[in-house]
C-alpha positions in Angstrom: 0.0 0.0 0.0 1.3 3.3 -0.4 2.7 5.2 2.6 0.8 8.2 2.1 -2.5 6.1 3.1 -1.2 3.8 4.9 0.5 6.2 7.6 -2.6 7.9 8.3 -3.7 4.4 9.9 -1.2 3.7 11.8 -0.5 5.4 15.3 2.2 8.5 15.6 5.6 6.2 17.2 6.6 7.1 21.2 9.6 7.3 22.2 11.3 4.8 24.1 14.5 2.4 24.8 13.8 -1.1 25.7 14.7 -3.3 23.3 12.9 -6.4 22.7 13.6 -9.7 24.3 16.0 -11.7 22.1 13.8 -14.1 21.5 11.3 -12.6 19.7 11.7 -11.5 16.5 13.1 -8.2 15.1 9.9 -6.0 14.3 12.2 -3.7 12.4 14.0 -6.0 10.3 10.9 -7.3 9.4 9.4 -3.8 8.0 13.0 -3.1 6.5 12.6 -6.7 4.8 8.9 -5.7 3.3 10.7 -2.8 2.1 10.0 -3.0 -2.3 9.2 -0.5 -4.3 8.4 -0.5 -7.9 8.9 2.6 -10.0 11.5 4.1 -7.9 12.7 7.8 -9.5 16.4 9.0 -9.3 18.2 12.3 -9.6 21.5 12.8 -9.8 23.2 16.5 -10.5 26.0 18.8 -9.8 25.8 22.5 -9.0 28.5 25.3 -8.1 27.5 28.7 -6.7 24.3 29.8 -5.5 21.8 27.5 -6.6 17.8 25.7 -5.7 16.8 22.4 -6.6 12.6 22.4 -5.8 11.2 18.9 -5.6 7.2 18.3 -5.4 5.3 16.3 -2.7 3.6 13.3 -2.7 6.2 10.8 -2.3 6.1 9.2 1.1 9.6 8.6 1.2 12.7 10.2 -0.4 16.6 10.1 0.0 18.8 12.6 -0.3 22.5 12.4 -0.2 25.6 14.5 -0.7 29.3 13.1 -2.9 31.1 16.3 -3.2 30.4 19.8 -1.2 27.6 20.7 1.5 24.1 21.4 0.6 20.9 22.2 2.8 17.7 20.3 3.1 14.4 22.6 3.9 11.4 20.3 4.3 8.4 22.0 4.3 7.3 23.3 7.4 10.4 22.2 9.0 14.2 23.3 9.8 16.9 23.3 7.1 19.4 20.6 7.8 23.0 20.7 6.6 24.5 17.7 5.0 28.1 17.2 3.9 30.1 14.3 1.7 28.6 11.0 2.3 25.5 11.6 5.1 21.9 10.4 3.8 19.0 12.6 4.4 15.5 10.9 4.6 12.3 12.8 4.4 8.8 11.4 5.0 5.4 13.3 5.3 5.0 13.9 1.3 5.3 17.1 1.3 7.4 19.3 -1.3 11.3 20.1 -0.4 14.1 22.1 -1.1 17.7 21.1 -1.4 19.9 24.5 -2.5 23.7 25.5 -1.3 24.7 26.0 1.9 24.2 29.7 1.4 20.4 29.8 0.8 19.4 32.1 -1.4 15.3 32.5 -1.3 15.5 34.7 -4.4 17.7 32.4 -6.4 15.6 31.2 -9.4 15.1 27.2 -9.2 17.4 24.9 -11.0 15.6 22.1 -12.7 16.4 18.8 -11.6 16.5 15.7 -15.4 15.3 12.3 -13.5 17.9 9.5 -14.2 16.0 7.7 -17.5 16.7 5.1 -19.9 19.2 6.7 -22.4 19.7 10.4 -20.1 23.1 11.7 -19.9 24.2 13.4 -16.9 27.2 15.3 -15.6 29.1 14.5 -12.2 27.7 13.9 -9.3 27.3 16.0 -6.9 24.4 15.2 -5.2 21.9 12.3 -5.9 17.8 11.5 -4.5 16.0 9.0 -4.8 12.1 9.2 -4.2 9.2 6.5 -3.4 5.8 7.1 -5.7 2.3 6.1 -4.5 2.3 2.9 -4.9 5.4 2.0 -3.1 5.3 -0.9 -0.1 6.8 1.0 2.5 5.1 0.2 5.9 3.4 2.4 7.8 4.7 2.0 11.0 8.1 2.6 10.0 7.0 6.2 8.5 5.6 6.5 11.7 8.4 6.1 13.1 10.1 8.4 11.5 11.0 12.2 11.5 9.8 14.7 9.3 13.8 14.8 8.3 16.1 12.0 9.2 19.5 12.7 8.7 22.2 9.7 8.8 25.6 11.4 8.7 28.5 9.5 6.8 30.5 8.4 10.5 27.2 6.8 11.3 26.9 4.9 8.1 28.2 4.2 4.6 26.2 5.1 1.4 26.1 1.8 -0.1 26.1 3.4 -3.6 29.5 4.1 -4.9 29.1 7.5 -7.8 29.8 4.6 -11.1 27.2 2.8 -10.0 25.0 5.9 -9.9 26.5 6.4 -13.5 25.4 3.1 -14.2 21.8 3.6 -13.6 21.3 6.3 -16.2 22.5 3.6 -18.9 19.4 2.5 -21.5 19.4 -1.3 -20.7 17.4 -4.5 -19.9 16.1 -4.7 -16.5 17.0 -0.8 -15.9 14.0 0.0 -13.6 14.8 -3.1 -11.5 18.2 -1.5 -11.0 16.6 1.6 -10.2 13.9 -0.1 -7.5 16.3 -2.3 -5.9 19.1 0.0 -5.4 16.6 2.8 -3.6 15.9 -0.2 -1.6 19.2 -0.7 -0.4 20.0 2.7 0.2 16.3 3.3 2.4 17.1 0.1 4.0 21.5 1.1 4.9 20.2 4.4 6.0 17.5 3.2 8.4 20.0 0.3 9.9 21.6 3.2 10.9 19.2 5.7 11.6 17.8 3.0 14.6 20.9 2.0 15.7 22.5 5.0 17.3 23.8 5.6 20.4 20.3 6.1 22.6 18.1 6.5 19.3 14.6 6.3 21.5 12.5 3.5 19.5 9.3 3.7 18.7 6.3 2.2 21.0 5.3 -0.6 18.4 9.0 -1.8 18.7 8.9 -2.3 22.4 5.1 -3.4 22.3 6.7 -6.6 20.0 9.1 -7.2 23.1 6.5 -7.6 25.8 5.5 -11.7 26.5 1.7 -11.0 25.6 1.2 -8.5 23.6 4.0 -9.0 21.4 2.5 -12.8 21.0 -0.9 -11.2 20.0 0.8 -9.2 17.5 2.5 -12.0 15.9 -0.8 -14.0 15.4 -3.1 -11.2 14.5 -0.1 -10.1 11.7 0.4 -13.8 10.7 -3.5 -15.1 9.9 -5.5 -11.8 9.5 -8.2 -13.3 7.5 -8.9 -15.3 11.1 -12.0 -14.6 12.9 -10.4 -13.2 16.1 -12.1 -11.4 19.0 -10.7 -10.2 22.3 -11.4 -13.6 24.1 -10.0 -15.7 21.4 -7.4 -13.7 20.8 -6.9 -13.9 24.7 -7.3 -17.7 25.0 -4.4 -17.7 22.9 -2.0 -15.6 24.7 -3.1 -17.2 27.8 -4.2 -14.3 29.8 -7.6 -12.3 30.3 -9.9 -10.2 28.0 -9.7 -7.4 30.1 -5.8 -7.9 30.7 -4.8 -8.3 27.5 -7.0 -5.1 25.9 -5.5 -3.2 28.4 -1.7 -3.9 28.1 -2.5 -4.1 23.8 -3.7 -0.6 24.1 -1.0 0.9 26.4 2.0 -0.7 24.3 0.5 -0.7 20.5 -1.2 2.9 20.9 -4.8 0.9 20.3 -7.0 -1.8 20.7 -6.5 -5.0 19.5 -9.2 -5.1 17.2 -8.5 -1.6 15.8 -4.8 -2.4 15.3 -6.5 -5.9 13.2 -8.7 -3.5 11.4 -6.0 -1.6 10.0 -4.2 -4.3 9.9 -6.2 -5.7 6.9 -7.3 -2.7 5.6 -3.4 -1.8 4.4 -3.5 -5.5 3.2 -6.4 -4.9 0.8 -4.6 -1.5 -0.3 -1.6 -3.7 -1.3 -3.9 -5.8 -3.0 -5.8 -4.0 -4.7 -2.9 -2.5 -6.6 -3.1 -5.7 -8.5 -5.3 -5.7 -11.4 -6.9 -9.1 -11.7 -7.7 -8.9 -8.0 -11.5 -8.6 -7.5 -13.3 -7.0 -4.2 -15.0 -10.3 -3.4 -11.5 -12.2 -3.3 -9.6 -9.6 -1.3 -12.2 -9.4 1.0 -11.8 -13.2 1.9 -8.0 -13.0 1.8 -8.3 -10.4 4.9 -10.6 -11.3 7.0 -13.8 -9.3 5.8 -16.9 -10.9 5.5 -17.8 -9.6 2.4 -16.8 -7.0 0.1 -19.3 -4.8 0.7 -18.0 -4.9 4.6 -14.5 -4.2 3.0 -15.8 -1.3 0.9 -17.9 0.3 4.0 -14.8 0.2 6.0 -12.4 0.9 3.2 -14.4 4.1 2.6 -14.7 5.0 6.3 -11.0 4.8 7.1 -10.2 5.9 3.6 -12.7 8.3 2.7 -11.9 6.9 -0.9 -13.7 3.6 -2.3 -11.6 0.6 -2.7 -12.1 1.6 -6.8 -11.4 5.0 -6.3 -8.1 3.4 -4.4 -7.1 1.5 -7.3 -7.0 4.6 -9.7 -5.4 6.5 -8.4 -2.5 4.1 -7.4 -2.8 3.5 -11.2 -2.4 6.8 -12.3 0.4 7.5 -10.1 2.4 4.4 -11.4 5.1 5.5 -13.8 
């Protein structure tokens, strides 16, 4: 599903620093592993003396990084951030951004950016993005987790794209826009390794909520069969503890109930499946747990306030 939508389900993260017990699983690496996007668009461009690149919203996620020479970041709404050779700046939210020298200029007139295409040519890197479309599968939680600017500076991690490589991608070529997708991957997924593991980087409540014996249990069964019919008391019965016992520790540790967090749990399901297009209502219903698709499409539309075939367009139209 894309980001946009799907992080308006999902609770805003809390801040805290217990880790979870090591033997449950690693909620994080499990988002970073559902990390895929398809479509992914790339910049590359170098620029000397005063200059403004201006780059539109809409993308839930995009990447920013610096080669050669400083540059600032101003997300809308937000702080400019200074980033120098080698550190990575992530921006969520979808809103538009600026990225100009690091002696901003509001005047200066705006410097197209040329997207990285089959065939393009393009001059020496200075600085390269990278930015998610609509229809990316990047988990909600995670965005939710997330600033509005994330900036991972080069002695916290390495940019695992070398500036041939980024040559590389504007070469015409079989399988060119898997090169693209996967390598955006890579770089998200380096950048948020190290992002989450600085020295006392507060994690987010969901993270700790996977750690706790019960509720972190109930997590793992409502994410693995959502289609299931659960309730509160089976969902209890499983985890071996009490209705009331286990809505209250779900709540305090997730940020909701557990039968909210299932809802949207399989309404960000259906999103991803709907983006296929021999997928009809009826079968996506059964695949996540509605019992019909008229229920889906009610509660689709209610958390939504778009129709599942609304949805579908416009993920459509946004695909490149």
């Amino acid at each position: 599903m894309g980001a946009s939508l799907k992080a308006g389900m999902t609770a805003g993260a809390q801040a805290g620093t217990e880790a979870p017990t090591a033997a449950a699983a690693d909620p994080i690496a499990e988002m970073l592993d559902g990390v895929r996007t398809r479509g992914a668009v790339f910049h590359q461009s170098a620029r000397t003396g005063i200059w403004e690149q201006h780059f539109d919203g809409g993308s839930p996620l995009a990447l920013i990084g610096a080669l050669h020479g400083p540059a600032l970041v101003l997300p809308q709404g937000g702080d400019a951030a200074r980033l120098g050779p080698g550190d990575i700046a992530v921006l969520t939210g979808g809103g538009p951004y600026v990225v100009t020298d690091d002696h901003y200029q509001p005047t200066a007139p705006a410097v197209p950016v040329a997207p990285i295409a089959g065939g393009a040519t393009t001059v020496p890197t200075l600085l390269f993005s990278g930015r998610y479309t609509m229809r990316d599968g990047v988990p909600g939680p995670l965005v939710a987790a997330l600033p509005t600017l994330a900036i991972v500076r080069a002695d916290e991690g390495s940019c695992p794209v070398s500036p041939t490589i980024l040559d590389d991608l504007s070469t015409a070529g079989p399988g060119q826009q898997t090169l693209l997708d996967r390598t955006l991957d890579l770089m998200l997924i380096a950048a948020l390794h190290a992002w989450f593991n600085r020295p006392g980087a507060p994690l987010p409540a969901w993270y700790r909520a996977h750690g706790d014996p019960v509720v972190g249990q109930a997590l793992r069964l409502l994410d693995a069969g959502p289609d299931q019919p659960w309730t509160v008391a089976t969902l209890a019965a499983r985890t071996n503890t009490s209705r009331a016992a286990l809505a209250r520790r779900f709540t305090a540790l997730v940020g909701r109930p557990p039968m909210t967090y299932l809802r949207e749990r399989r309404l960000a399901l259906a999103a991803d499946l709907l983006r296929q297009p021999d997928a009809t209502l009826a079968a996506v219903s059964r695949r996540v747990g509605f019992s019909s698709a008229f229920a889906l499409s009610a509660a689709f539309k209610r958390e939504l306030g778009i129709s599942p075939s609304e949805y579908r367009a416009r993920t459509t139209a946004a695909a490149p």
